[in-house]
N, C-alpha and C positions, 0 to 999 in steps of 0.2 A: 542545451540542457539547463534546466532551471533547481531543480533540486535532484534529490536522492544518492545512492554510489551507486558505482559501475564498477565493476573489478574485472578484468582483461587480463587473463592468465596467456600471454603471451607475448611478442612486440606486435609495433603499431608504425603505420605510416604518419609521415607529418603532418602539423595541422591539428594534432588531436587536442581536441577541449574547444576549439575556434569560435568565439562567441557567446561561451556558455557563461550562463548569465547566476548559476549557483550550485548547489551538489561538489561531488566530486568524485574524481575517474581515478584509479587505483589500476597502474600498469606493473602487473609482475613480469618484466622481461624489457626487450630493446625500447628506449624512448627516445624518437627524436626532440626536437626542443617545441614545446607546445604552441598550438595556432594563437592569431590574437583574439588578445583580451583574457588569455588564461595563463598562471603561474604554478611553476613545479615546485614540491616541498618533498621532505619526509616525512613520514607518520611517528609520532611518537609510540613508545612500547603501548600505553593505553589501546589506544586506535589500533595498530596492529591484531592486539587482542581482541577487540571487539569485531574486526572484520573475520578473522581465522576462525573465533567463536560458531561467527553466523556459514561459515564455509565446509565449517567441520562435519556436518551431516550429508556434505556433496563430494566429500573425500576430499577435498579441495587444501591449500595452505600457500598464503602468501608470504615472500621471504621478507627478512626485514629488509632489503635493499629497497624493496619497490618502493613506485615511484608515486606521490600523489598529487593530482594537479585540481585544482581549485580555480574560482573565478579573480582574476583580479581586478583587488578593488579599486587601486591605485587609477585606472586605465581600464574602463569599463566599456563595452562596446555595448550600444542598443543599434536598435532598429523599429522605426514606427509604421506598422503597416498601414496602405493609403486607406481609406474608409471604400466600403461599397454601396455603391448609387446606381441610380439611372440620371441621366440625362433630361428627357422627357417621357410620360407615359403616353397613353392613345388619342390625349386632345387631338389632333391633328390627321385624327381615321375613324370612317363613319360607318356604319352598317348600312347596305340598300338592301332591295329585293330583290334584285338581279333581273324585274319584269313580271316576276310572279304575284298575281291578286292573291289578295289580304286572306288568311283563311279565315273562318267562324271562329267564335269566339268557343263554341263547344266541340273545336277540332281535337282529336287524340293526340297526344305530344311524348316523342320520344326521347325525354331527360337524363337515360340511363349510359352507364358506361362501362363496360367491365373492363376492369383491369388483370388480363389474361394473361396464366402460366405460358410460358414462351414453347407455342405448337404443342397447343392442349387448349379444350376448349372451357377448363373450367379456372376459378380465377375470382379477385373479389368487386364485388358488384359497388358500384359508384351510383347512388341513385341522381346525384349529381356530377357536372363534369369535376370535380373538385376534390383533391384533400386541403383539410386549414391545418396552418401550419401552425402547435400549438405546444407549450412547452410539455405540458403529462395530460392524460387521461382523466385526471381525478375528478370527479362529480357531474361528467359532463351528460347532462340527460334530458330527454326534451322528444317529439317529437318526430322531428326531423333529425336532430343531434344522435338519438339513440340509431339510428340508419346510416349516415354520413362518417366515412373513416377520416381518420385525423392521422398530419404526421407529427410524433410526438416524440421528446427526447427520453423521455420516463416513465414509466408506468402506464404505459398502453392497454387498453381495452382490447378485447378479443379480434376487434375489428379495424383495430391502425395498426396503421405502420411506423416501426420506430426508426428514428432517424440514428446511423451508429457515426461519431466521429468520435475526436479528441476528447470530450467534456463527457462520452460514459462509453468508454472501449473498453476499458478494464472491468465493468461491473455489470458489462449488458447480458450480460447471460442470461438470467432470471425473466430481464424481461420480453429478451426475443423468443425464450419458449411463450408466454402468453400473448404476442405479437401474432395478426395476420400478416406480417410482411416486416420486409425493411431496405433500405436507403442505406448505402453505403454515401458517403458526401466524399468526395475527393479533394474538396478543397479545402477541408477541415480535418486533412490527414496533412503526415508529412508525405514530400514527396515519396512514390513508390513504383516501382517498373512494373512492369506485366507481370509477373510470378510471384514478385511479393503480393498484390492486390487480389490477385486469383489466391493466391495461401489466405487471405483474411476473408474473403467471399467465401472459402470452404470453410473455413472455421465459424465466419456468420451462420453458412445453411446448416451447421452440423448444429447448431443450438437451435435452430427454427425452424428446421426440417424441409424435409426433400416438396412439400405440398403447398408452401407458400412463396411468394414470390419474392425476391428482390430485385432492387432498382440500382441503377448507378447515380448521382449527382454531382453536378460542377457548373461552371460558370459559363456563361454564354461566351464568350471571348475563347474558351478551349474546347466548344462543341463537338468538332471532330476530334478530339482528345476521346472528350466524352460517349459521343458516339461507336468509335472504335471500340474502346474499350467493353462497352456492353454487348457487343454483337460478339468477339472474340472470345469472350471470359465467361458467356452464356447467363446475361444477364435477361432478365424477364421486361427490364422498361428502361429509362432513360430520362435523366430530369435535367434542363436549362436553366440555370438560374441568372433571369437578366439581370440584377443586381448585381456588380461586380467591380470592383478599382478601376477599371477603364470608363464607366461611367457612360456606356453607350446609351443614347436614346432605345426604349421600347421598341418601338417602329424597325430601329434597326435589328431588332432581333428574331424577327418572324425568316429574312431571305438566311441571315445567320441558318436557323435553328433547321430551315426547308431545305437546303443548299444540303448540307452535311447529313441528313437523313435521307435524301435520294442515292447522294456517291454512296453511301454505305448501305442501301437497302433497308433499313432497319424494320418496316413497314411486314415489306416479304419477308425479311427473316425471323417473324415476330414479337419486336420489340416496338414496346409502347413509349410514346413519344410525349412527354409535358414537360410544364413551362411553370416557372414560378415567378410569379411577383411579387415586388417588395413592400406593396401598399393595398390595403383593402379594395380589391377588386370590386367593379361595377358590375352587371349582369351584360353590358355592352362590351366591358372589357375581356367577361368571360370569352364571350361571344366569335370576338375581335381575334380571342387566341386559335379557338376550335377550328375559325375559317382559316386561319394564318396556318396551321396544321397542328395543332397540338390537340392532345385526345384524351387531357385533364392537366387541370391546372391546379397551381398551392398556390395558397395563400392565406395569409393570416387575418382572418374576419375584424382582430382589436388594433389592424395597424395603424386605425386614423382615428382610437380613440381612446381615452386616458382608463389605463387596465383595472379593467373591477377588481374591489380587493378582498372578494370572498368568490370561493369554490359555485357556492350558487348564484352570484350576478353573473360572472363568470358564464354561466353555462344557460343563463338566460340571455345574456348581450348573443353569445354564440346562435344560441334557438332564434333569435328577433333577425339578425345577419340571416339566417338561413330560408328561414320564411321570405324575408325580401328577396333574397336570390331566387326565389323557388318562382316567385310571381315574376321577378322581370323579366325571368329566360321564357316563362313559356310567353308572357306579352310580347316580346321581341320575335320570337320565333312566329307567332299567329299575324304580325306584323308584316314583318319578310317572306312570308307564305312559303315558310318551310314548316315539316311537320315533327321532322328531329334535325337534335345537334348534329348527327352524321351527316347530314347534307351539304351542311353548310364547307363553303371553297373561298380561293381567293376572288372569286366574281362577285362575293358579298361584299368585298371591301373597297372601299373610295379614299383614296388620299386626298384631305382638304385644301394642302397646300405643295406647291413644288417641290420645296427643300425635302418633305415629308416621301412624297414619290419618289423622289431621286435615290432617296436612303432605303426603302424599303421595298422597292420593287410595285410596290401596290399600284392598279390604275389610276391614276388621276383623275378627280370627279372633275365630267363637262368635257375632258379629253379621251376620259373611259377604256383607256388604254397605258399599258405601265410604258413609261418613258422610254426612248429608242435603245438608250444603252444596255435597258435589260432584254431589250429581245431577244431572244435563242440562248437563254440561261437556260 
C-alpha cells in the first residue's frame, strides 16, 4: 500500500499493513500487532471526523477505539524489482527456404492475420502480423498506420486494443467502450487466483462488450501460467512477453512459448497465440516468431530510437517503420518461396550456432536437425 485509507470494519489476521510503503489502514475491531515495516497509532478526534464524515452516506461509523496503522518511518522496508530483459535476440537464427524456389517477384502475398473471437469466425483483421506497442492513439495516421491496430495504454482508436493494468484500471472505462479489444497484462496486476482474474475479465467485457476480443498477457517464464489461464477463463488470445527479470535469451523462448500451447491445446481450443518483443523488430525477426509459432507479434516500432517529440513525427517515424516492415516480409517471404506468413514452420528455421540449438530446439544449420536431446518433444 503506498497511499490512500482503508477502513476495515471488522478484525484482521496478522501481518496487516506488511510493507506498506504510505496511506493508512483504519481497523475498527480485533488487531493483531502490525506486519513489518508498519506502526499502530490512534486517530485524533480530527481524523476520526473526517473518516466517519466520508462513511456517513454508507451507514457506516468507526469507534473511536479503532486502530490506525501507518507506514513506519523509522524502519522502512523497500523492495527493488529486478529490471526486464532479454538475454539475447535472433542473432544467432536464420530464415532458409526449407528447398523451395524463389518465387516471382509479382507473386500474390498473404500478409494478413485475423485476430479471431474465440470459435467465431469474425474478429480484427491484422493487415500485418503485428500490434506496436504504443503508449495512446493520438495522431496516429498514415497509410499503413490508419489500418495497423495498436496496443495502447490510452485513448485508443477504434481499431487497438487497450492494454488494461495498474497505471489505468481505475479510469479505463471510457476507453475500452472506444476500444476494438483489450489485454488484460497479468504482470502488471497484483497477484490474483482464478476467480478474482475471471471477476476483472467480466467487468473488462462488461465495458467493451460481448463482440470484441480480449487477450491475456504475462511473461515468457509463466507461459503455462499464462496459457492456462486464457483457455479456462475463455479468453480469445494469449500474449508472451519474452522480456522478463529472468532475462532468458529470445531463442529460448520459441520451445517455451511451443511447449505450453501444445499441452494446453490453445490452437484447437481457439486461442491466438503472440509474442512480444522488447526491441524494434526486424521483418526477419517477425518472420523468426510466425515460424517459431506465434500468429502476431507486439512490438514497439520507436524501441531503438530517440522518441519524436511531437504527435505528428510520432506518427510518421511509426508510417516509415511500417512501410519497411511491409517490403521486408513480403521480400523475405518471395525469397523462402512461401506465399504467406501461414506457411511458414519450424523447418524455416536454422540455428547458427550449438549453444543457440541446444536452447531452442531449432535444427541446427549443416546438421539440419534439432539436437538428440530434443527428439520426441
Amino acid at each position: 500500500m503506498s497511499g490512500g485509507t482503508l477502513v476495515i470494519m471488522g478484525d484482521v489476521d496478522g501481518d496487516v499493513g506488511c510493507n506498506m510503503q504510505g496511506g493508512r489502514i483504519i481497523v475498527n475491531g480485533r488487531c493483531p500487532p502490525p506486519g513489518e515495516g508498519a506502526i499502530t497509532g490512534p486517530m485524533d478526534e480530527k481524523e476520526l471526523a473526517d473518516v466517519n464524515g466520508l462513511l456517513s452516506e454508507l451507514g457506516f461509523k468507526v469507534d473511536a477505539d479503532a486502530v490506525c496503522i501507518t507506514a513506519d518511518g523509522k524502519n522502512p522496508t523497500r523492495s527493488t524489482a529486478p529490471e526486464s530483459d532479454i538475454d539475447a535476440a535472433f542473432e544467432a537464427v536464420s530464415l532458409v527456404s526449407g528447398g523451395n524456389p524463389r518465387l516471382l517477384a509479382q507473386a500474390p502475398l498473404d500478409l494478413l492475420t485475423v485476430l479471431h473471437l474465440r470459435g467465431e469466425e469474425k474478429g480484427i483483421l491484422l493487415p500485418l502480423p503485428l500490434l506496436l506497442r504504443l503508449p495512446d492513439g493520438k495522431g496516429l495516421k498514415g497509410a499503413f498506420t490508419d489500418r495497423q491496430p495498436c496496443l495502447v495504454s490510452a485513448s485508443p482508436r477504434d481499431c487497438d486494443l487497450l492494454c488494461v493494468g495498474m497505471g489505468n484500471l481505475h479510469d479505463c472505462a471510457g476507453d475500452l467502450a472506444s476500444a476494438a479489444g483489450a489485454v488484460v497484462c497479468i504482470d502488471d496486476l497484483p497477484p490474483l487466483n482464478d476467480a478474482e482474474l475471471d471477476a476483472l475479465i467480466v467487468i473488462v467485457r462488461s465495458h467493451l462488450g460481448d463482440d470484441k476480443p480480449i487477450l491475456l498477457g504475462g511473461g515468457v517464464d509463466r507461459v503455462d501460467l499464462v496459457h492456462r489461464l486464457a483457455v479456462d477463463l475463455g479468453c480469445d488470445g494469449a500474449i508472451a512477453n519474452t522480456s522478463t527479470p529472468a532475462r532468458l535469451p529470445a531463442a529460448a523462448s520459441l520451445p517455451l512459448i511451443g511447449l505450453s500451447a501444445r499441452e494446453h491445446s490453445i490452437a484447437r481450443k481457439g486461442v491466438a497465440s503472440g509474442i512480444s518483443l522488447p526491441w524494434a523488430a526486424s521483418p526477419e525477426d517477425i518472420l523468426i516468431c510466425c515460424a517459431g509459432g506465434g500468429q502476431f507479434i507486439v512490438v514497439d516500432p520507436l524501441a531503438d530510437i530517440e522518441k519524436p517529440k511531437s504527435q505528428k513525427a510520432r506518427a510518421e517515424a511509426v508510417e516509415s517503420w511500417l512501410a519497411e516492415m511491409d517490403a521486408g516480409l513480403r521480400g523475405h517471404l518471395i525469397e523462402i518461396g512461401e506465399d504467406g506468413i501461414d506457411q511458414l514452420n519450424r523447418r524455416h528455421l536454422r540455428a547458427l550456432d550449438h549453444d543457440t540449438a541446444s536452447i531452442s530446439g531449432i535444427r541446427l544449420a549443416g546438421y539440419d536437425r534439432p539436437l538428440p536431446h530434443w527428439l520426441g518433444q
